[in-house]
C-alpha positions as CSV (number, residue, x, y, z in Angstrom):
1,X,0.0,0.0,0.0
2,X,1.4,3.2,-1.0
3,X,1.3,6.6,-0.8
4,X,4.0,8.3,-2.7
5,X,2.1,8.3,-5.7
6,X,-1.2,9.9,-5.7
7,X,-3.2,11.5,-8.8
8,X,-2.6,15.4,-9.3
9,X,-5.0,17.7,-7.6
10,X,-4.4,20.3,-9.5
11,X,-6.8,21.3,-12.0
12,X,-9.7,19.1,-10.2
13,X,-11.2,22.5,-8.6
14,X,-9.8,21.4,-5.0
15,X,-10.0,24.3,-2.5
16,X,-7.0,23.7,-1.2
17,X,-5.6,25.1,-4.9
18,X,-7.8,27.0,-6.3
19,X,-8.3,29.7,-3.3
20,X,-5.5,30.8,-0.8
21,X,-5.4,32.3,2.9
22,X,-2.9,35.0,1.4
23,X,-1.5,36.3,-1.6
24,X,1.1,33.5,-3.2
25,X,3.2,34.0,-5.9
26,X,1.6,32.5,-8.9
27,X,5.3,32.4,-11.0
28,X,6.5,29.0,-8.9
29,X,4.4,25.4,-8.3
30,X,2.1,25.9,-5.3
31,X,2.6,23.9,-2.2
32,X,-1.0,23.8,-0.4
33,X,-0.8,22.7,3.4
34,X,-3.7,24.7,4.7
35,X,-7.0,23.1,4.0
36,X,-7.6,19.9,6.6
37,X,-7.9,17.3,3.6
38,X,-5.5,14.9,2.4
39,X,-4.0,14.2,-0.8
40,X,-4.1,10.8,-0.8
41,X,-6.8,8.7,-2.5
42,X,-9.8,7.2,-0.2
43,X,-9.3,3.1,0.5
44,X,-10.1,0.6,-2.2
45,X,-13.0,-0.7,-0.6
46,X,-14.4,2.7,-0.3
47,X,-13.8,3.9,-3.9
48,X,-15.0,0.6,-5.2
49,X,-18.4,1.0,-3.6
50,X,-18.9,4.5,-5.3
51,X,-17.7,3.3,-8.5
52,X,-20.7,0.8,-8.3
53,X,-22.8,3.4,-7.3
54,X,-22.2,5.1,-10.3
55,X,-22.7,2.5,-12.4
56,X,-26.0,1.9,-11.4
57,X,-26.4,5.6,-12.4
58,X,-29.3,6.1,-10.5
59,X,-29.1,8.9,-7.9
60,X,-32.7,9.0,-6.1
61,X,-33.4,9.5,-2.7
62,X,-31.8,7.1,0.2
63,X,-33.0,5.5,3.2
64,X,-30.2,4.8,5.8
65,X,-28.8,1.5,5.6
66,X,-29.4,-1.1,8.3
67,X,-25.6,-1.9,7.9
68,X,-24.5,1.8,8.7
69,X,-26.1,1.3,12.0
70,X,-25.0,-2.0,12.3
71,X,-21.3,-0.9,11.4
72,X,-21.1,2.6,13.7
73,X,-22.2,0.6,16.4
74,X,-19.7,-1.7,16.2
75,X,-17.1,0.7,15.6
76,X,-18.1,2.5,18.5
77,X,-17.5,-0.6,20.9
78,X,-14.0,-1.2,19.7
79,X,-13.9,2.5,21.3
80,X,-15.1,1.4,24.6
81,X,-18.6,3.3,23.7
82,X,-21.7,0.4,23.9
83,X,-24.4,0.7,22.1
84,X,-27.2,-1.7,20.9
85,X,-28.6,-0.7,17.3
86,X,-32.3,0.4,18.6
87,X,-30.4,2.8,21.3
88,X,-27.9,4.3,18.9
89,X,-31.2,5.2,16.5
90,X,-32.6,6.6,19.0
91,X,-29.1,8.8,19.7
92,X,-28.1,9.4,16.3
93,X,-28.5,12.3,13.8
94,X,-26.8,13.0,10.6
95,X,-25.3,16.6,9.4
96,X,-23.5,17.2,6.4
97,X,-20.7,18.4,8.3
98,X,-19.6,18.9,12.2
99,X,-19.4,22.5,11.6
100,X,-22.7,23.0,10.9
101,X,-23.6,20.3,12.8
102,X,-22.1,22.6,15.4
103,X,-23.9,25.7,14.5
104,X,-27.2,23.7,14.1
105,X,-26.8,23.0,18.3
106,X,-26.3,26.0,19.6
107,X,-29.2,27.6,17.9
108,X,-30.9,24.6,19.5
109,X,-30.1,24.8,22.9
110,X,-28.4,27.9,23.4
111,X,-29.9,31.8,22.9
112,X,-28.4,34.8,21.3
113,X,-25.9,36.4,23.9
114,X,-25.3,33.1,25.8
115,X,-21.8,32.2,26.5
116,X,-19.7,29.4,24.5
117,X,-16.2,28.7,25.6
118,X,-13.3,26.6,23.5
119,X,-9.7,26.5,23.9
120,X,-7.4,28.4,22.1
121,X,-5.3,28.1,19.6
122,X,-8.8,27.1,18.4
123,X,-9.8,25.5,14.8
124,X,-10.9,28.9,13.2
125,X,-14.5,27.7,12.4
126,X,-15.4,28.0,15.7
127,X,-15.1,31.2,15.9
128,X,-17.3,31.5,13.1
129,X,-20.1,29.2,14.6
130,X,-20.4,31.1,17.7
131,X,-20.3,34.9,16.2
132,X,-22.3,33.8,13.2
133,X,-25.2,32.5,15.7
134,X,-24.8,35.9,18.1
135,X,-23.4,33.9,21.0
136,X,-20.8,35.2,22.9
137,X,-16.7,33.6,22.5
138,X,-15.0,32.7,25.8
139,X,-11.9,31.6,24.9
140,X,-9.8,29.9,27.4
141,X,-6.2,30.0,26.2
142,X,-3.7,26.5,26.4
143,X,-0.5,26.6,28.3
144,X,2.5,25.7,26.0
145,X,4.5,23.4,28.5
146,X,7.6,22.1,26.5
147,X,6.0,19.8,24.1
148,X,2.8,20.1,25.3
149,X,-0.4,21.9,25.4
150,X,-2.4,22.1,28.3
151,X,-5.8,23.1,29.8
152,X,-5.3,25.6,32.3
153,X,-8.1,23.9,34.6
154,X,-8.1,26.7,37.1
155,X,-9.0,29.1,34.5
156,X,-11.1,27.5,32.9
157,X,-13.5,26.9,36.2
158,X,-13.1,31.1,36.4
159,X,-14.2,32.0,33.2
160,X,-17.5,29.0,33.3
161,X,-18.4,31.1,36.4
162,X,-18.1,34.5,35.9
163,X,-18.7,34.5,32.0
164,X,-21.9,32.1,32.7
165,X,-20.8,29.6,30.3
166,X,-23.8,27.4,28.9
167,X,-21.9,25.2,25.7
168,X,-18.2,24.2,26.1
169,X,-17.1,23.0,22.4
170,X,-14.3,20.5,23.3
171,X,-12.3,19.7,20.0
172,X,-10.6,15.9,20.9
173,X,-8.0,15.3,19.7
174,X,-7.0,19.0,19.9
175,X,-7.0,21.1,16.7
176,X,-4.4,22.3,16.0
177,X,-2.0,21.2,18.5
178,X,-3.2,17.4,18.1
179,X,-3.1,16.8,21.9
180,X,-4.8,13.4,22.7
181,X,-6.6,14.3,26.1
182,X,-5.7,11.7,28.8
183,X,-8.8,10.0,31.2
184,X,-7.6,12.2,33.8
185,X,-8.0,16.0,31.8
186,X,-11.3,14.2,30.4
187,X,-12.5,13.7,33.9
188,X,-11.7,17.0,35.0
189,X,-13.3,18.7,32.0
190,X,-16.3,16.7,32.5
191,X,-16.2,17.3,36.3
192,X,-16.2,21.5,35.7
193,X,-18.8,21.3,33.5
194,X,-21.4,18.5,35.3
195,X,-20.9,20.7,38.4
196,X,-21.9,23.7,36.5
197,X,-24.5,22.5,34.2
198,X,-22.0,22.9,31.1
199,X,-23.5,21.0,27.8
200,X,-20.0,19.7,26.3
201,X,-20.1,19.8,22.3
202,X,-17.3,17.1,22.2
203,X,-16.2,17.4,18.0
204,X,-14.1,14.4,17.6
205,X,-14.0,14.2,14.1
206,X,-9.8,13.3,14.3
207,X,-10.1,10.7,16.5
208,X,-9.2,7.9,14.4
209,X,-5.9,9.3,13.2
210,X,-4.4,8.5,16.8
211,X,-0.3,7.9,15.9
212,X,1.7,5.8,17.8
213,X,1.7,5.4,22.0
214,X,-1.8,7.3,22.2
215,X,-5.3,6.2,22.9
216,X,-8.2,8.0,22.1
217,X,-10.9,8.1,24.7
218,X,-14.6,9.4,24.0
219,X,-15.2,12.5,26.0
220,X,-18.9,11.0,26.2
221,X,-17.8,7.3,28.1
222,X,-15.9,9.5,31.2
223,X,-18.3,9.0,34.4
224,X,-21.7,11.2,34.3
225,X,-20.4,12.9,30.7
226,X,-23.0,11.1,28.4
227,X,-25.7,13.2,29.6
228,X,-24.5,16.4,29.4
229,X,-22.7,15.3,26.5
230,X,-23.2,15.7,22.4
231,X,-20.5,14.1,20.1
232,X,-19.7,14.6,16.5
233,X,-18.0,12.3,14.5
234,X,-17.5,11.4,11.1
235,X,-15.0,9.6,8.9
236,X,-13.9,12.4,6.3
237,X,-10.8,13.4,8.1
238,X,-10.1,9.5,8.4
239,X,-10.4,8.2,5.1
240,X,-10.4,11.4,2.8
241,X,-13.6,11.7,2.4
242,X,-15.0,15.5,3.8
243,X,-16.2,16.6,-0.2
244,X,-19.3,13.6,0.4
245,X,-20.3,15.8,2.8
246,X,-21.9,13.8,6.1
247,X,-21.2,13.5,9.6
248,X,-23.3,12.4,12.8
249,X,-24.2,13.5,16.2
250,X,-24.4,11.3,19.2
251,X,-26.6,12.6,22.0
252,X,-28.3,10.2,24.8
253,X,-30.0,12.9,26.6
254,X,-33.4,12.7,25.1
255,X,-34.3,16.5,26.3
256,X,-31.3,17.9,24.5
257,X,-31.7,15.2,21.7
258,X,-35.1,16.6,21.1
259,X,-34.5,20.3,20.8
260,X,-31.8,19.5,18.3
261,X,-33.8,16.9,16.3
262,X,-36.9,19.4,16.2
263,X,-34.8,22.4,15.1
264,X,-32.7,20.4,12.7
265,X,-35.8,18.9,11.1
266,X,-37.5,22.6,10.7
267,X,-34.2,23.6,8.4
268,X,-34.5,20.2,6.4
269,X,-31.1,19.1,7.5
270,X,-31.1,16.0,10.0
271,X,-30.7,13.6,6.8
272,X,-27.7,12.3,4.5
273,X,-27.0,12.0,1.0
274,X,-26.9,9.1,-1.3
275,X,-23.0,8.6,-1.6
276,X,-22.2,9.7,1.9
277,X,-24.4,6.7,2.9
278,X,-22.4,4.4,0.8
279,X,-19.0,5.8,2.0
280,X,-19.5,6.0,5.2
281,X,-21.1,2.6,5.6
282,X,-17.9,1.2,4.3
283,X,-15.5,3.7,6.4
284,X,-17.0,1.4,9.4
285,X,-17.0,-1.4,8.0
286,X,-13.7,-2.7,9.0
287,X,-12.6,-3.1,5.0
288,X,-10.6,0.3,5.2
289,X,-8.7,-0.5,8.4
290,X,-5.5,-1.4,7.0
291,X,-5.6,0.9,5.2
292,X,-6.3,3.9,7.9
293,X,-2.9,1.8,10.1
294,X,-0.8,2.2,7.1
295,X,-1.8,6.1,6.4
296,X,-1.4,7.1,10.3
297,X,2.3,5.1,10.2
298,X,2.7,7.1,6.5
299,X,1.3,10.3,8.8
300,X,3.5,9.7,11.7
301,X,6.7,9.5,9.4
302,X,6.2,12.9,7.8
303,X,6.0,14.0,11.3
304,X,9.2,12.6,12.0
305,X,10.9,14.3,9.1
306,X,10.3,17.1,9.4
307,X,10.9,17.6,13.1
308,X,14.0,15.6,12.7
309,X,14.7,18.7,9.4
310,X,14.1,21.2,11.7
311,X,16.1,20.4,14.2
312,X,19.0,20.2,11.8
313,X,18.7,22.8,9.9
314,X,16.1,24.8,11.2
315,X,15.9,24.6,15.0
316,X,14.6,28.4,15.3
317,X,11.6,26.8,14.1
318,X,10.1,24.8,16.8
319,X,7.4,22.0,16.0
320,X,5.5,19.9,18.7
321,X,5.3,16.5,17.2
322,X,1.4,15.9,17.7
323,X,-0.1,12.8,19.4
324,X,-3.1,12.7,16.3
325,X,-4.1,14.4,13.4
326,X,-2.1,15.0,10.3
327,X,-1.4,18.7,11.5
328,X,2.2,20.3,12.8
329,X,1.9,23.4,14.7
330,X,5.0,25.2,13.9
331,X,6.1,28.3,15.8
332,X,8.1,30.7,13.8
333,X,8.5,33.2,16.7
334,X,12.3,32.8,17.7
335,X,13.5,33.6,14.1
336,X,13.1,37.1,14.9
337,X,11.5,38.4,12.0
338,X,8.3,40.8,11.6
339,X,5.3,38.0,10.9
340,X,4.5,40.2,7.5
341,X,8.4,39.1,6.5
342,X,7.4,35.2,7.5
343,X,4.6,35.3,5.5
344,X,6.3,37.1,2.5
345,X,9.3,34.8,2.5
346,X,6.5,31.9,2.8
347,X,4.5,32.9,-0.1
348,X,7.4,34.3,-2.8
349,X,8.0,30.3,-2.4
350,X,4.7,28.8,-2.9
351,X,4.1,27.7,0.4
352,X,0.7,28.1,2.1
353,X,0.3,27.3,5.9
354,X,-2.3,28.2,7.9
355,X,-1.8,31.8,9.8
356,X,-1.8,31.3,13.2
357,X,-3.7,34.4,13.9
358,X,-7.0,32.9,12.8
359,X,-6.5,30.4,15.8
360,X,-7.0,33.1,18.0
361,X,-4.7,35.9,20.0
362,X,-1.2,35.1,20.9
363,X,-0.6,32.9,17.9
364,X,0.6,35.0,15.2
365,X,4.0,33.8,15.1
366,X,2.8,30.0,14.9
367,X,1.7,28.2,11.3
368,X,-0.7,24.8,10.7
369,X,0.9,22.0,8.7
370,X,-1.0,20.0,6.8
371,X,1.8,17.0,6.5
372,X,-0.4,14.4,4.7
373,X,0.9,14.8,1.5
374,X,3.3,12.5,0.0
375,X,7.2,12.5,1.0
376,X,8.5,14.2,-1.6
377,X,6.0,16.5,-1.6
378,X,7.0,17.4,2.3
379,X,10.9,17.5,1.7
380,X,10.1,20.3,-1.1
381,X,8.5,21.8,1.4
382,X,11.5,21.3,4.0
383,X,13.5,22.7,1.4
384,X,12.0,25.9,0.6
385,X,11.7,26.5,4.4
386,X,15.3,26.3,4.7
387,X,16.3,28.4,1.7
388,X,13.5,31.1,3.3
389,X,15.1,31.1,6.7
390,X,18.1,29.2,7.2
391,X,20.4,32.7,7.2
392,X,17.7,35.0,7.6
């Protein structure tokens, strides 16, 4: 199985090359690592089933298969999350994404004006989610410790209190640090926010790109979380499959399930689409799963090189080698340079990152990394950094 060799994007209208964060320079090849989407192609099996779908060339309306519910809730149990079939119906909703599955919740159960905390540096779309819907942002900012990121608990019990927090959207793993939360910071998220009647919007849509020595835990399966708990997952970041636009919520609290269900129905959006169906049935099937071990060990070794390039030839760039995900967080602050030079040198070169002032204040100087590319495609990369910044 490799994945040296994918198809050419370019051309294909992918987002990723067609639009840009900033102004590149349009005389060299591109080098898009911004947009959370790989360039690899999907698994076999899942590619296979489409193809057949389109054979049949039918596109009508779809029920939901038996066999997805059959196949999420045996995923979910090789998670340590039990379900039978009839209880996971009654718990599940689709969206045709987790952002707007996102949005779609807090106009359910929140009201204009009402507090919504995250943790910064924060996946930029929540921002967006909770301005867009008239809420108001709490951000409670991480503590860089080494090569970690941490919740500042302390804090985050102060701002829940005095800011009268209602919705606590809890990205796991952490976006863009890819922190893998531990059962003890799970419990003591979960313990702040049951004590202070804190809904936890737990968007887990990474969690299946764990790399090695990590475990990921459902936020949801801590002691007294499922109930105050709603959970979004999907397999698009997994498999490569976010254009078939479909994810799912998982909510066992049949008050907040309700309110959701009834709001989501009124837009016309608690259903899937025909191909999502199909893709996502075989995501959780268990066909794709050596396939998703070989593309987090292909994942994991881009995340080596680079760190290992960095600290040989560019160690005023610092990079936390993540615990999941297929994003780096680099921070460019100890080269000493204005950030409008960084991004200049970055973009006379082709390179598009991720600024890190969308993740929220304090981050200007850092930069996402999209590393699921193939290896070459990384070392140019690598390269170009170290002919913007090695001398300065």
């Amino acid at each position: 199985m490799s994945f040296d060799n994918p198809p050419t994007r370019v051309g294909t209208n992918a987002f990723k090359y067609n639009i840009t964060p900033y102004p590149v320079n349009k005389t060299v090849p591109i080098h898009p690592h911004w947009v959370a989407d790989m360039d690899f192609q999907a698994p076999p099996a899942i590619r296979e089933a489409l193809t057949d779908l389109c054979k049949l060339g039918i596109f009508g309306y779809s029920s939901v298969p038996n066999e997805l519910y059959r196949n999420i809730t045996r995923y979910l149990s090789t998670h340590g999350w039990d379900f039978t079939e009839d209880r996971l119906k009654q718990s599940l909703m689709f969206s045709p994404g987790v952002v707007s599955g996102i949005g779609l919740v807090l106009h359910a159960i929140t009201k204009e004006g009402d507090a919504v905390l995250f943790n910064t540096p924060s996946y930029p779309h929540f921002f967006e989610s909770v301005t867009e819907t008239h809420r108001k942002v709490v951000v409670n900012k991480m503590v860089h410790n080494g090569d970690t990121w941490d919740i500042d608990f302390e804090e985050l019990e102060k701002q829940i209190v005095s800011e009268d927090v209602k919705v606590y959207i809890f990205c796991s793993p952490h976006n863009p640090t890819g922190k893998v939360f531990t059962q003890k910071e799970l419990e003591k998220v979960v313990s702040i926010c049951h004590r202070h009647h804190v809904v936890i919007i737990s968007d887990e849509i990474h969690c299946d790109i764990i790399l090695p020595d990590h475990r990921h835990i459902h936020t949801a399966t801590v002691d007294t979380a499922e109930d105050i708990t709603i959970t979004f997952l999907a397999p698009s970041k997994t498999y490569n499959i976010p254009g078939l636009n479909l994810a799912f919520m998982l909510c066992t609290n049949n008050v907040l399930y309700k309110k959701v269900s009834e709001y989501a129905c009124g837009l016309g959006v608690s259903f899937g689409n025909l191909f999502g169906f199909e893709a996502m049935t075989v995501a959780y099937s268990g066909l794709c799963e050596d396939w998703r071990l070989a593309c987090v060990n292909y994942i994991h070794s881009n995340g080596l090189l680079v760190r290992h390039y960095l600290q040989q030839y560019l160690p005023n760039i610092h990079v936390t080698l993540p615990n999941a995900t297929f994003l780096l967080w680099l921070d460019f602050s100890n080269l000493n340079l204005e950030n409008d030079e960084i991004d200049k040198r970055l973009a006379d070169r082709g390179i598009v990152f991720n600024q890190g002032k969308s993740f929220g204040n304090g981050f200007e100087y850092f930069r996402r990394f999209n590393i699921a590319a193939p290896q070459t495609e990384i070392q140019s990369v690598l390269n170009l950094l170290r002919d913007a910044f090695q001398t300065n």
